[in-house]
Biopython code that builds the backbone (N, CA, C, O; Angstrom):
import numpy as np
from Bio.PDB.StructureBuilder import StructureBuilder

atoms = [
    (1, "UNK", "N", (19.748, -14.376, 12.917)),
    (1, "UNK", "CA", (19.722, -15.237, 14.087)),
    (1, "UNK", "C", (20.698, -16.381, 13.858)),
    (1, "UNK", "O", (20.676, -17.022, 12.807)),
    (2, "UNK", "N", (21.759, -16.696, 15.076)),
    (2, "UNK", "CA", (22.486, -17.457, 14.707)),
    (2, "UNK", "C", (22.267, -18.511, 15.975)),
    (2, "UNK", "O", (22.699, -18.346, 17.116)),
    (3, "UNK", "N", (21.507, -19.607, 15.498)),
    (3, "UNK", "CA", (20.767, -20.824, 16.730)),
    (3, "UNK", "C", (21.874, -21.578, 16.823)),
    (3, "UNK", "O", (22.485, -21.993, 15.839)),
    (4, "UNK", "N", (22.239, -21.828, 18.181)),
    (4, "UNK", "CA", (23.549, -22.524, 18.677)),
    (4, "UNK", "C", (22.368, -24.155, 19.012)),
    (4, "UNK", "O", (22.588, -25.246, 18.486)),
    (5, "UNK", "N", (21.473, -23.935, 19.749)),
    (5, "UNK", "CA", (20.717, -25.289, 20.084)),
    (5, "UNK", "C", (18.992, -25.232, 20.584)),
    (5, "UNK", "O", (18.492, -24.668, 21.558)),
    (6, "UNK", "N", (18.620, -25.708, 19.952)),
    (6, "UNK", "CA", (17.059, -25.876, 20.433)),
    (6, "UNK", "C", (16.990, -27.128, 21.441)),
    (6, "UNK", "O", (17.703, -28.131, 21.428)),
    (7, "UNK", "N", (15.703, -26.725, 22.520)),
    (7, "UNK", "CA", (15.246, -27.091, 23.515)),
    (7, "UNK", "C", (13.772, -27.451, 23.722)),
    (7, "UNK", "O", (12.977, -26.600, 24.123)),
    (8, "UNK", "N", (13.366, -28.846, 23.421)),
    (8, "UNK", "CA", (11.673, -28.698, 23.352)),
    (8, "UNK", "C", (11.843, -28.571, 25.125)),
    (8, "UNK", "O", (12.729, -29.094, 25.802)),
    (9, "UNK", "N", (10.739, -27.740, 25.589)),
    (9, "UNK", "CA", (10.503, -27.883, 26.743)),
    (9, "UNK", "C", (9.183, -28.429, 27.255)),
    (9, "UNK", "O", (8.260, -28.235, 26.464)),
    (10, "UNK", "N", (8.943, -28.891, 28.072)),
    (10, "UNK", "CA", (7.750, -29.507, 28.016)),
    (10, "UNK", "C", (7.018, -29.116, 29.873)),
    (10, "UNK", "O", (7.578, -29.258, 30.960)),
    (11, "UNK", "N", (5.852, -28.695, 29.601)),
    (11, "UNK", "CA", (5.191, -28.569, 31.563)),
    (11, "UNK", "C", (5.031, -29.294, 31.831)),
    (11, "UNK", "O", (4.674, -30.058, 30.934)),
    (12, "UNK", "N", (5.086, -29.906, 33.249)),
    (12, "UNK", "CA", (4.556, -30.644, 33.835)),
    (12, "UNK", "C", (4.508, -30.173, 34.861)),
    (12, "UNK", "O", (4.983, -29.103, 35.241)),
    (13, "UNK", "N", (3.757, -31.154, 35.565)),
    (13, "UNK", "CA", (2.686, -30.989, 36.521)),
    (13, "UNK", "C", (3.967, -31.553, 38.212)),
    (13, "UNK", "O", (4.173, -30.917, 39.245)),
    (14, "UNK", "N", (4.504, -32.867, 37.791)),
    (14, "UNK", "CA", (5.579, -33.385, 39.383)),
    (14, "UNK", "C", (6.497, -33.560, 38.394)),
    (14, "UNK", "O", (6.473, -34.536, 37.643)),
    (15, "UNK", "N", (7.373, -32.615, 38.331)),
    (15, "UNK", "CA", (9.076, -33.002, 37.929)),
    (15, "UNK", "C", (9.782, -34.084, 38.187)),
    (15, "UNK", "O", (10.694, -34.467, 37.453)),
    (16, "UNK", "N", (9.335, -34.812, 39.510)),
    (16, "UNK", "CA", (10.197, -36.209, 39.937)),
    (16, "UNK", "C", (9.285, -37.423, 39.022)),
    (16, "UNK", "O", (9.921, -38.227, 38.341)),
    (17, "UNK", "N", (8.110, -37.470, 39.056)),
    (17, "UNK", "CA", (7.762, -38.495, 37.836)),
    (17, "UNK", "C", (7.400, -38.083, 36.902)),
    (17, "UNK", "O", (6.480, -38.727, 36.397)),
    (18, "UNK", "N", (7.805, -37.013, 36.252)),
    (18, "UNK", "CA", (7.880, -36.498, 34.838)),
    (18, "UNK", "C", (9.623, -37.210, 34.711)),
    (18, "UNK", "O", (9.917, -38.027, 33.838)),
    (19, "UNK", "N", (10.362, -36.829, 35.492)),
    (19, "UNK", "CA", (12.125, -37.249, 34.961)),
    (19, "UNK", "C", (11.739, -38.945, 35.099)),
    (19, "UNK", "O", (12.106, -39.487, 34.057)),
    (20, "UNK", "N", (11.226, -39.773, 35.885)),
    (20, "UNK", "CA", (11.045, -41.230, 36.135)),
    (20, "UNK", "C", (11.280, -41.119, 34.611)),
    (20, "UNK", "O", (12.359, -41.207, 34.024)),
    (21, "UNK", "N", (9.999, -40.899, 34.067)),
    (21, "UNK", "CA", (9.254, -41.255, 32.915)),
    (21, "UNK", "C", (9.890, -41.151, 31.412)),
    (21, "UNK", "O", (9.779, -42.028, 30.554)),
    (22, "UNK", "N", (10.719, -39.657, 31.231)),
    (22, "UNK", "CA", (11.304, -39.726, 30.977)),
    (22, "UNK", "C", (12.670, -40.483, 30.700)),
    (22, "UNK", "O", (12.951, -40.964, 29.602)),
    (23, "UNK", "N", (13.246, -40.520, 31.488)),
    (23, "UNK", "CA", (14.391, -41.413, 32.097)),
    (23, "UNK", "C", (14.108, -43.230, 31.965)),
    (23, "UNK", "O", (14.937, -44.121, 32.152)),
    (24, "UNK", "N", (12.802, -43.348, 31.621)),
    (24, "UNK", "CA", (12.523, -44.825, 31.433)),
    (24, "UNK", "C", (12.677, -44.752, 29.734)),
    (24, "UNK", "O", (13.341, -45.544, 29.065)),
    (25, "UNK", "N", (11.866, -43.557, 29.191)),
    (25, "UNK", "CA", (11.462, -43.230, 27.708)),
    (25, "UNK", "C", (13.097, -43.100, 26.966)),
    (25, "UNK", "O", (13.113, -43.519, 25.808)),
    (26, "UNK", "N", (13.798, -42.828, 27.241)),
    (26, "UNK", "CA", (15.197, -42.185, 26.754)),
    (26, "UNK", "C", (16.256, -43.451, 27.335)),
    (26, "UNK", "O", (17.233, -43.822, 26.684)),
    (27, "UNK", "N", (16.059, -43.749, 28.025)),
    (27, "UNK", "CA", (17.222, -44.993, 28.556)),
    (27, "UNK", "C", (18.057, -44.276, 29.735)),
    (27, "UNK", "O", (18.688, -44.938, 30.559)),
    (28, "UNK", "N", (18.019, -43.166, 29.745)),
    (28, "UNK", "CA", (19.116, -42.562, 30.974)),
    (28, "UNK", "C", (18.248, -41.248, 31.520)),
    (28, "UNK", "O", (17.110, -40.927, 31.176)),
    (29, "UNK", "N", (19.077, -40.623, 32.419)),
    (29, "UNK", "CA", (18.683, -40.120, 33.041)),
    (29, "UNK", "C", (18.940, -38.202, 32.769)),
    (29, "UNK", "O", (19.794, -37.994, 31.907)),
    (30, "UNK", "N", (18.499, -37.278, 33.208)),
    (30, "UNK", "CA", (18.958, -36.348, 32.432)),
    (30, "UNK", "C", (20.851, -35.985, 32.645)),
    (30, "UNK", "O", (21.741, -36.546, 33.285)),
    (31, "UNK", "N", (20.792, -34.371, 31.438)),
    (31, "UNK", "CA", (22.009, -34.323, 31.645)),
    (31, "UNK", "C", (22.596, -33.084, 32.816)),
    (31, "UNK", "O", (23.646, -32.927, 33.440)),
    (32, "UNK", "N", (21.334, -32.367, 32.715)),
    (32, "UNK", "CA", (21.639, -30.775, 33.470)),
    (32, "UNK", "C", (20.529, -31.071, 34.281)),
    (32, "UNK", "O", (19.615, -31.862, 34.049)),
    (33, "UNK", "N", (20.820, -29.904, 35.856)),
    (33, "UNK", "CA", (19.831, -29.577, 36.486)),
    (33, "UNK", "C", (19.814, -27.706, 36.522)),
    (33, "UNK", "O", (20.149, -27.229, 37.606)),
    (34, "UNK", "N", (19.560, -27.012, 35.746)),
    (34, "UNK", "CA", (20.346, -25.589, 35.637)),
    (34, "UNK", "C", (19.177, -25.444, 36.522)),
    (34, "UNK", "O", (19.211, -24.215, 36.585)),
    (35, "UNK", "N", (18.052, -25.807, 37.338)),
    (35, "UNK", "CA", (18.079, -24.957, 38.377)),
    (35, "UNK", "C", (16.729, -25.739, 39.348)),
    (35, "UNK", "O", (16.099, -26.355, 38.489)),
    (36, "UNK", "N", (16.200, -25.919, 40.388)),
    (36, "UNK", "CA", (15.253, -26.956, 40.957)),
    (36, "UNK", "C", (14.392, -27.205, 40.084)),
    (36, "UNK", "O", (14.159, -28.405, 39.938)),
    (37, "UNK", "N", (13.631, -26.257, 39.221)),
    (37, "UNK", "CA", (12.377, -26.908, 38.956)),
    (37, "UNK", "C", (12.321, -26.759, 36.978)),
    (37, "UNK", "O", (11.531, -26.206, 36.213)),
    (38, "UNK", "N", (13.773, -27.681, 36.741)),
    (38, "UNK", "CA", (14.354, -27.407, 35.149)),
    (38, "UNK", "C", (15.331, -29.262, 35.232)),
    (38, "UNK", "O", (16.358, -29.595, 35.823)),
    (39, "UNK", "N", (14.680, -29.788, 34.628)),
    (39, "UNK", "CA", (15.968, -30.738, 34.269)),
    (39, "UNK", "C", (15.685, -30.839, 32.410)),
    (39, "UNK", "O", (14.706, -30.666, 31.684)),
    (40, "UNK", "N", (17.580, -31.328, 32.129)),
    (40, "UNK", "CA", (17.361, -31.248, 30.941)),
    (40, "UNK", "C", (18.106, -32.497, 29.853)),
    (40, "UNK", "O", (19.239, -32.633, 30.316)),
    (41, "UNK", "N", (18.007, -33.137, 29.029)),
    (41, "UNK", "CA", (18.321, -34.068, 28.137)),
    (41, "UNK", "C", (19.043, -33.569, 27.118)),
    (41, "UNK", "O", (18.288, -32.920, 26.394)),
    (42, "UNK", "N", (20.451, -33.563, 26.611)),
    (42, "UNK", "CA", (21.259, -33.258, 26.007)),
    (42, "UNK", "C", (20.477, -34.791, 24.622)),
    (42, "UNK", "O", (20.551, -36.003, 24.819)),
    (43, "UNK", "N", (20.091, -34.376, 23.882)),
    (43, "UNK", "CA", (19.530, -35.069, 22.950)),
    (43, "UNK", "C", (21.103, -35.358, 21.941)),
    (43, "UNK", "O", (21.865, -36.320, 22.041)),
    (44, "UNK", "N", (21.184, -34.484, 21.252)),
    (44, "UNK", "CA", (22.349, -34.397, 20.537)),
    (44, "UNK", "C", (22.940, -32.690, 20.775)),
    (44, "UNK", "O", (22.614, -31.777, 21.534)),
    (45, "UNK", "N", (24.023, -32.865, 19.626)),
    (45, "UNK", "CA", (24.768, -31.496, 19.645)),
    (45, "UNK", "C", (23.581, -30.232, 19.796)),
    (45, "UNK", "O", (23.373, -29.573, 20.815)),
    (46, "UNK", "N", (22.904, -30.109, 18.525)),
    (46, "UNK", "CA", (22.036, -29.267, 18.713)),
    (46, "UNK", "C", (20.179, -29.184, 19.304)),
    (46, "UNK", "O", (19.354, -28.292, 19.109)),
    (47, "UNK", "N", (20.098, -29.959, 19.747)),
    (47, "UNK", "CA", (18.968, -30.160, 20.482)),
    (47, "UNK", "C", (18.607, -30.757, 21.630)),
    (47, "UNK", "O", (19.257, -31.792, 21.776)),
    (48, "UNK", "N", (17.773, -30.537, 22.602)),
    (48, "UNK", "CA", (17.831, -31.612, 23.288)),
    (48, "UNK", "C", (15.955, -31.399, 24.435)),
    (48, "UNK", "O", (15.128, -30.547, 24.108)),
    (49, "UNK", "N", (15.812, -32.012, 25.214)),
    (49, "UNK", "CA", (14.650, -31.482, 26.148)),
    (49, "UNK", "C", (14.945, -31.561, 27.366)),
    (49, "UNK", "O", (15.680, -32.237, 28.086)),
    (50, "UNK", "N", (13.690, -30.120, 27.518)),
    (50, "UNK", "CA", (13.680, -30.096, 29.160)),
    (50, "UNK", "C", (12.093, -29.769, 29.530)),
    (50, "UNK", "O", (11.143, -29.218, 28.974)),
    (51, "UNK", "N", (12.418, -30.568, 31.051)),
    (51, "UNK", "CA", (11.021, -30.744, 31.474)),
    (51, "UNK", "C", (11.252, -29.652, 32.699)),
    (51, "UNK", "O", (12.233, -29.565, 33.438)),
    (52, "UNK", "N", (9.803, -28.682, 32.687)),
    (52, "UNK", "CA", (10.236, -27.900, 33.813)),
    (52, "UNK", "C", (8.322, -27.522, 34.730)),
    (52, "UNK", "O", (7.287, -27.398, 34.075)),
    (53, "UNK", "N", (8.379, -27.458, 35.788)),
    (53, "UNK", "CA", (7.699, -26.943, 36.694)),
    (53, "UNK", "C", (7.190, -25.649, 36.664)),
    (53, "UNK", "O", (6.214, -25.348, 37.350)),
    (54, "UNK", "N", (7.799, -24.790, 35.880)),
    (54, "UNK", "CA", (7.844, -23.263, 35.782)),
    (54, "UNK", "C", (6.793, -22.730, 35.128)),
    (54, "UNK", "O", (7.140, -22.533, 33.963)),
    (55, "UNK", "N", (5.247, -22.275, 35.381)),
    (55, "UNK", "CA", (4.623, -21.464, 35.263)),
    (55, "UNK", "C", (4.477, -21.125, 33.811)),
    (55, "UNK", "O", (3.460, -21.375, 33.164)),
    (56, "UNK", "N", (5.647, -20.488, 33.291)),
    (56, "UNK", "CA", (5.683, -19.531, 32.100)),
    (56, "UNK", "C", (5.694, -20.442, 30.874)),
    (56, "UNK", "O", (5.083, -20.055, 29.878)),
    (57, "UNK", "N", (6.213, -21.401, 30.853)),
    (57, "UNK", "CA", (6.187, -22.762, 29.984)),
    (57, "UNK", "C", (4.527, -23.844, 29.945)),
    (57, "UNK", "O", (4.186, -24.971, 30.303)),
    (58, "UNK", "N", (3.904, -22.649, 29.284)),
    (58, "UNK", "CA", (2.390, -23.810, 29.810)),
    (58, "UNK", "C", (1.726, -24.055, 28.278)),
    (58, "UNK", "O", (2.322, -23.771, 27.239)),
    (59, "UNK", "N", (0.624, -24.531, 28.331)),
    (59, "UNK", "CA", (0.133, -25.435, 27.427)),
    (59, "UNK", "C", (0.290, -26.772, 27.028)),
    (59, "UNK", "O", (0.634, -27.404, 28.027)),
    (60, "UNK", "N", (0.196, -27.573, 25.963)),
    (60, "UNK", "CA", (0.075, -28.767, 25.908)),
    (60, "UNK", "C", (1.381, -28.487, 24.859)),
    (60, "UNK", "O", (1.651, -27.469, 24.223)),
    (61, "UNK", "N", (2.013, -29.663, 24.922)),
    (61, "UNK", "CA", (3.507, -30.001, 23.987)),
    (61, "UNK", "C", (3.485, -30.903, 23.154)),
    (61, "UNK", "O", (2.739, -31.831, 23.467)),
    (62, "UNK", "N", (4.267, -31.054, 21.740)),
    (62, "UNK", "CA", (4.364, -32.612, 21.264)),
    (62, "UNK", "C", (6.031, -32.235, 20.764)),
    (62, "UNK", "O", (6.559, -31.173, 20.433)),
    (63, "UNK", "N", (6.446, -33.357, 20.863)),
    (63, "UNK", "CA", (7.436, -33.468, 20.253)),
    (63, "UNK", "C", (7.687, -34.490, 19.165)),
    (63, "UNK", "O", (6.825, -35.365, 19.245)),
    (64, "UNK", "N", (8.426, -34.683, 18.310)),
    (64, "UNK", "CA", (8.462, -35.904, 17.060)),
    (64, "UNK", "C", (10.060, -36.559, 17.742)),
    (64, "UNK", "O", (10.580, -35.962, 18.684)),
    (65, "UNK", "N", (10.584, -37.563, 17.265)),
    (65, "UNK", "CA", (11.985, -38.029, 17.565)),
    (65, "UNK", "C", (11.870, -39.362, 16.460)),
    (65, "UNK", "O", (11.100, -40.321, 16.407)),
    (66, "UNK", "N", (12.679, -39.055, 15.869)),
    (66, "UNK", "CA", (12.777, -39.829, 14.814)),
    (66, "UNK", "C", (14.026, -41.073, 15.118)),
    (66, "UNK", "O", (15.246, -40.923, 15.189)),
    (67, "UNK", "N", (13.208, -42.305, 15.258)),
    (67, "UNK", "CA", (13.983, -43.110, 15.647)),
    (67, "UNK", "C", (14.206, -44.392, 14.481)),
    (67, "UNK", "O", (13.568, -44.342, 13.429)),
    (68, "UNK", "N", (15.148, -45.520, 14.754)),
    (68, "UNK", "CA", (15.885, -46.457, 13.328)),
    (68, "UNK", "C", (14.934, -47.275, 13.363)),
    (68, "UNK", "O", (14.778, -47.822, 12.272)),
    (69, "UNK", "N", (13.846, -47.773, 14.561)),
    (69, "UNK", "CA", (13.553, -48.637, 14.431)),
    (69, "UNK", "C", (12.135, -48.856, 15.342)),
    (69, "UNK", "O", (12.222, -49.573, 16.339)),
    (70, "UNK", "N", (10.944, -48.291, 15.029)),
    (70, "UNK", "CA", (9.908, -47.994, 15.776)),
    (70, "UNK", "C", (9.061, -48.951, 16.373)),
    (70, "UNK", "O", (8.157, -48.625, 17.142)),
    (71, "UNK", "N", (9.399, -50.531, 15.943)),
    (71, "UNK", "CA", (8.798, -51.893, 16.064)),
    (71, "UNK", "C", (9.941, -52.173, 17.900)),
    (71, "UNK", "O", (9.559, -52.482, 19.029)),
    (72, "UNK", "N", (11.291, -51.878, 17.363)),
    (72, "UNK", "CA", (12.059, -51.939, 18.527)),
    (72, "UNK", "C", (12.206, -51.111, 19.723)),
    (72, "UNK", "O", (12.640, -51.727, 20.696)),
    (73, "UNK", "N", (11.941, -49.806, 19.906)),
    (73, "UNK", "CA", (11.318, -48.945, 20.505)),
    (73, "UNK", "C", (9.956, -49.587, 21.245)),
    (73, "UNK", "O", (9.961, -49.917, 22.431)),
    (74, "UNK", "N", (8.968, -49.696, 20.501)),
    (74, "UNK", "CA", (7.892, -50.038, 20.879)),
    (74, "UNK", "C", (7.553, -51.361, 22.255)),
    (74, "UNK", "O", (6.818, -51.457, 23.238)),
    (75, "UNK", "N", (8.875, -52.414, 21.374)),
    (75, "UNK", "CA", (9.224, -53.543, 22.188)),
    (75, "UNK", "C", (9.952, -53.269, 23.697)),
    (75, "UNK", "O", (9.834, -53.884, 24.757)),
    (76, "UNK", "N", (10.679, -52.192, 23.364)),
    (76, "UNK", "CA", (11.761, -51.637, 24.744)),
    (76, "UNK", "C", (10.742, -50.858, 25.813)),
    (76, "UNK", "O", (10.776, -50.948, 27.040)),
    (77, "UNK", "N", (9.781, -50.030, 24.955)),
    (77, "UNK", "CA", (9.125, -49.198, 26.090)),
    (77, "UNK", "C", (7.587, -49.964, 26.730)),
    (77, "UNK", "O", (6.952, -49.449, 27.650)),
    (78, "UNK", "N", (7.144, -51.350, 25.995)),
    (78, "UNK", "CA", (6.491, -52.160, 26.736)),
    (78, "UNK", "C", (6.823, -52.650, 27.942)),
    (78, "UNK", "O", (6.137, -52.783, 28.955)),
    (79, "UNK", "N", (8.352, -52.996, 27.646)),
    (79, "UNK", "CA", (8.995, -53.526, 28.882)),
    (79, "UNK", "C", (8.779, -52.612, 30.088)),
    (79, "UNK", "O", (8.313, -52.960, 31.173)),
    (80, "UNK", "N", (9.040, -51.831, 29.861)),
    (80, "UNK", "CA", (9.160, -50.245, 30.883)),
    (80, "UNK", "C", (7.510, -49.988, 31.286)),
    (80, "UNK", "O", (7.127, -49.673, 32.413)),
    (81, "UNK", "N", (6.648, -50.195, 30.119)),
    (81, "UNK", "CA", (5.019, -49.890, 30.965)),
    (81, "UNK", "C", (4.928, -48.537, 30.122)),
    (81, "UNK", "O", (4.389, -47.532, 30.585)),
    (82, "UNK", "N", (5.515, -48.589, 28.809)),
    (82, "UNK", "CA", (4.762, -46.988, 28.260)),
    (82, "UNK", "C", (4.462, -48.042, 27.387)),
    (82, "UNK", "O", (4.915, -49.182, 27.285)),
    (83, "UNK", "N", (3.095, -47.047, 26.422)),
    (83, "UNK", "CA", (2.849, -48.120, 25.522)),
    (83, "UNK", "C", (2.398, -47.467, 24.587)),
    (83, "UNK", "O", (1.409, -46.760, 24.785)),
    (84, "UNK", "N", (2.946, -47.523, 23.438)),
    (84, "UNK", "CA", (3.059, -46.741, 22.077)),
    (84, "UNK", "C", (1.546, -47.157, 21.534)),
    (84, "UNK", "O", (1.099, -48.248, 21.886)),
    (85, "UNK", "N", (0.800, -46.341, 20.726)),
    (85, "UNK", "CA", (-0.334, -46.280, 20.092)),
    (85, "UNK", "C", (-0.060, -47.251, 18.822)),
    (85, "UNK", "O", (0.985, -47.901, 18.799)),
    (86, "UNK", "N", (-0.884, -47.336, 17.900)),
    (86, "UNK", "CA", (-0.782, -48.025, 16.769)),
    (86, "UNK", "C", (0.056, -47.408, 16.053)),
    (86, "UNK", "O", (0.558, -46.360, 16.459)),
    (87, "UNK", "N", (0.359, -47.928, 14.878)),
    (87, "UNK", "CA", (1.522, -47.434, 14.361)),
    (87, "UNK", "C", (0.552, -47.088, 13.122)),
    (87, "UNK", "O", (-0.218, -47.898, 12.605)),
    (88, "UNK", "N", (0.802, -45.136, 12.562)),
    (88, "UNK", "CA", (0.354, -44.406, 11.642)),
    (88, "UNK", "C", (1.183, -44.853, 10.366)),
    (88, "UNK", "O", (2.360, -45.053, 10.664)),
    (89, "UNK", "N", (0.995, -44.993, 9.490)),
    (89, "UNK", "CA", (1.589, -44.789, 8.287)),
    (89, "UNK", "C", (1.684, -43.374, 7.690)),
    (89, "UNK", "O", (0.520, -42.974, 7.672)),
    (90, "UNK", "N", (2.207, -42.751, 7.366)),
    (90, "UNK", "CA", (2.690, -41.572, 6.578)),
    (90, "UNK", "C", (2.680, -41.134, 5.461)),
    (90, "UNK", "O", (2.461, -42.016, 4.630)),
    (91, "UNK", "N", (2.827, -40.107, 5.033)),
    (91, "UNK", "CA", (3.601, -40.364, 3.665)),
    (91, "UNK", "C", (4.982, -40.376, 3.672)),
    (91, "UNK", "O", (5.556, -41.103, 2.861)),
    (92, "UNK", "N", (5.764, -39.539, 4.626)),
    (92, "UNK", "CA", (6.901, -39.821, 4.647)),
    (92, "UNK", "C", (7.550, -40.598, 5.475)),
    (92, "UNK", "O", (8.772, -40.613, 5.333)),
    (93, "UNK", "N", (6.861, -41.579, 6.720)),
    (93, "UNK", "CA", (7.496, -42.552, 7.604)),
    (93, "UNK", "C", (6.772, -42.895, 8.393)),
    (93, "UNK", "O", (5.831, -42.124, 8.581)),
    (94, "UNK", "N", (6.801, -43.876, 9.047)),
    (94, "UNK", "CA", (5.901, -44.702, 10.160)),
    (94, "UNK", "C", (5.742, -43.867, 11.186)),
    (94, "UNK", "O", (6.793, -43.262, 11.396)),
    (95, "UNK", "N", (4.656, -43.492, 12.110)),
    (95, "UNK", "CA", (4.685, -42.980, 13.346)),
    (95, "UNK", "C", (3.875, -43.760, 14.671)),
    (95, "UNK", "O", (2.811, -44.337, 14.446)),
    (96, "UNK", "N", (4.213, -43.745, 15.473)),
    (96, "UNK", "CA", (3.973, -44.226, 16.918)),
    (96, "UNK", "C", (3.543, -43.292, 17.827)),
    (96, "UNK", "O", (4.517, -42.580, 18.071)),
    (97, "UNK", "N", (2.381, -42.846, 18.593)),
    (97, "UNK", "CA", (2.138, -41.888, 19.453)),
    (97, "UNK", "C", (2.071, -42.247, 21.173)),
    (97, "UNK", "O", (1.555, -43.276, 21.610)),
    (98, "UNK", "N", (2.524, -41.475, 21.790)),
    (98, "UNK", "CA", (1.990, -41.876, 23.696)),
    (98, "UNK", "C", (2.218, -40.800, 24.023)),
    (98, "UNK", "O", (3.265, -40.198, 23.783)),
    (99, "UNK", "N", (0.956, -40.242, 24.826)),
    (99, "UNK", "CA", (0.915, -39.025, 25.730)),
    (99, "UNK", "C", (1.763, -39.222, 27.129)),
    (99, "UNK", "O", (1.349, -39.978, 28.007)),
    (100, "UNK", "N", (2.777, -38.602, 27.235)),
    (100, "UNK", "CA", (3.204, -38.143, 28.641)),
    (100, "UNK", "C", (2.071, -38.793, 29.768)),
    (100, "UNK", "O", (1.047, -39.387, 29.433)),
    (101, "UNK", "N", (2.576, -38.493, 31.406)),
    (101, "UNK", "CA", (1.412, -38.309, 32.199)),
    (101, "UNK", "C", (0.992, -36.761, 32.672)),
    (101, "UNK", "O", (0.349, -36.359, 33.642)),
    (102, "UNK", "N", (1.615, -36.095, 31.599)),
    (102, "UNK", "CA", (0.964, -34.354, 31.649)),
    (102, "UNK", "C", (0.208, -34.239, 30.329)),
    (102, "UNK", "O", (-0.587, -33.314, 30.494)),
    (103, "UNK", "N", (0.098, -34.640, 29.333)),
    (103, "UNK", "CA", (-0.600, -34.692, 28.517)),
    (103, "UNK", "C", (-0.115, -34.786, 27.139)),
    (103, "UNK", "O", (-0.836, -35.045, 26.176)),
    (104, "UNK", "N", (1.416, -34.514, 27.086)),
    (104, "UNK", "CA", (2.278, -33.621, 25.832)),
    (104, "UNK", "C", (2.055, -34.777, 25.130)),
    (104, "UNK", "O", (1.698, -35.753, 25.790)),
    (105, "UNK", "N", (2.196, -34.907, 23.807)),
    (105, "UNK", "CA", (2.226, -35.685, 23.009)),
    (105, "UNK", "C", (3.692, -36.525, 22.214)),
    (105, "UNK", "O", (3.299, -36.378, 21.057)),
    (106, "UNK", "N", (4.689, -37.071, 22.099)),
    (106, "UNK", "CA", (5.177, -37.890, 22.082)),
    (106, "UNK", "C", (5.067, -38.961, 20.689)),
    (106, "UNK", "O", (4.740, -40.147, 20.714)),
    (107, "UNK", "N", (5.532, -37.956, 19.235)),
    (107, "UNK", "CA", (5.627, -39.333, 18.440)),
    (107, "UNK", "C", (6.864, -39.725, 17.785)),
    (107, "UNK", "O", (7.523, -38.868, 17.197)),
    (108, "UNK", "N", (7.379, -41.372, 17.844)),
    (108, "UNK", "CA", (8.099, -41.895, 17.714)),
    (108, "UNK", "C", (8.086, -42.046, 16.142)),
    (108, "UNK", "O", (6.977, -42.369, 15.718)),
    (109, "UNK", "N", (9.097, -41.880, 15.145)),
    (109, "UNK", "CA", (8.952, -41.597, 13.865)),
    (109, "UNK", "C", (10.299, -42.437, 13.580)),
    (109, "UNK", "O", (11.335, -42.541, 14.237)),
    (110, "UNK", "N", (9.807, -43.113, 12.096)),
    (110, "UNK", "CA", (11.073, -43.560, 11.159)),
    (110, "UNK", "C", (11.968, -42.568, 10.573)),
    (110, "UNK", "O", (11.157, -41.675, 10.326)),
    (111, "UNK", "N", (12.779, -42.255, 10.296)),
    (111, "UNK", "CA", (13.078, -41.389, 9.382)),
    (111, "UNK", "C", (13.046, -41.263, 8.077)),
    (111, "UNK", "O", (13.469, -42.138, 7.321)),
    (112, "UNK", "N", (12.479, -40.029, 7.646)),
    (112, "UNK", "CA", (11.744, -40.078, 6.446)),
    (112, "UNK", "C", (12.319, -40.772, 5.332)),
    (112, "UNK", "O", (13.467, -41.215, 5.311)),
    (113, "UNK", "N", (11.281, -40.869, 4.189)),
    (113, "UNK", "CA", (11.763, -42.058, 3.416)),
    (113, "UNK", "C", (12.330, -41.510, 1.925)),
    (113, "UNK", "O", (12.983, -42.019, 1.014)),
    (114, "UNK", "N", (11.679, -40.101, 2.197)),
    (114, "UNK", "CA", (12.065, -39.325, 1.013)),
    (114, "UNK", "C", (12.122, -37.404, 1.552)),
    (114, "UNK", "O", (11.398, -36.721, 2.276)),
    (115, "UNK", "N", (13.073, -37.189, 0.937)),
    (115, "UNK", "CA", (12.838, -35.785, 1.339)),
    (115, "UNK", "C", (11.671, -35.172, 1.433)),
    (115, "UNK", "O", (10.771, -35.659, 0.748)),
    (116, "UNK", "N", (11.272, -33.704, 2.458)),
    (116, "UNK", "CA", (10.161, -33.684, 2.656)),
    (116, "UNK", "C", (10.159, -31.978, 1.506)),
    (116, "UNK", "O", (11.192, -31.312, 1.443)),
    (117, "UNK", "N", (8.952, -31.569, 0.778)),
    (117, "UNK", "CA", (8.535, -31.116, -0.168)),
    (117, "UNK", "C", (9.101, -29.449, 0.932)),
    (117, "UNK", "O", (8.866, -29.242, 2.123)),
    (118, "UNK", "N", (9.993, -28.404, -0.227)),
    (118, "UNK", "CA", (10.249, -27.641, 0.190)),
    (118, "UNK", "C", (9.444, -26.434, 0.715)),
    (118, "UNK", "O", (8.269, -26.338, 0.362)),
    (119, "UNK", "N", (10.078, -25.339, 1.678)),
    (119, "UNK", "CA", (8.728, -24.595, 2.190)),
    (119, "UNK", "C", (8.167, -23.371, 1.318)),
    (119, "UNK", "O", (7.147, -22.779, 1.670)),
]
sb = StructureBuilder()
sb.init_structure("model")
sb.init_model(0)
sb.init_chain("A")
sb.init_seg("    ")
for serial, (resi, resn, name, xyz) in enumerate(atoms, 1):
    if name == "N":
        sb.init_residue(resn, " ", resi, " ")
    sb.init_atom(name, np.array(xyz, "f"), 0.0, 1.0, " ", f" {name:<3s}", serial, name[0])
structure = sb.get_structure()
């Protein structure tokens, strides 16, 4: 298998305030609409998310995003009206949690502090 890019996808329930929400959570807005009920977030080169309406994409989601600075995050998305959980300690880095308004889970992470133990 040769993976060009991963895609967390995530269900929801209203695509127009699932992207709000998004779009408040991320700072911008998405990058693709590949089709009505699909928008998607070019994260980086190889990853990125999409939130979609579509049936076949169901259950509950979490995603991790490992960010520089989880105290500053926390401060940015108060402003906005999301509001990060307490902050977990780790063994390998700080984490921050907030459920979507579909349910997915959402944690904001330091990047690790030490490599993580091989599989």
């Amino acid at each position: 298998m040769n993976l060009q890019k991963v895609y967390t996808a995530f269900l929801v329930a209203d695509l127009g305030a699932a992207e709000s929400w998004y779009t408040n959570l991320l700072g911008r807005g998405p990058d693709n609409r590949p089709m009505d009920r699909l928008v998607q977030w070019e994260l980086f080169e190889q990853g990125g998310l999409a939130l979609s309406t579509d049936a076949e994409i169901a259950g509950r989601s979490a995603m991790f995003l490992y960010v520089d600075d989880v105290a500053a995050e926390r401060r940015r998305l108060k402003g906005l009206g999301i509001v990060l959980g307490d902050d977990i300690e780790g063994d390998y880095s700080t984490l921050a949690q907030v459920r979507d308004p579909d349910g997915n889970l959402l944690a904001l992470a330091t990047p690790p502090s030490r490599p993580f133990p091989p599989a």
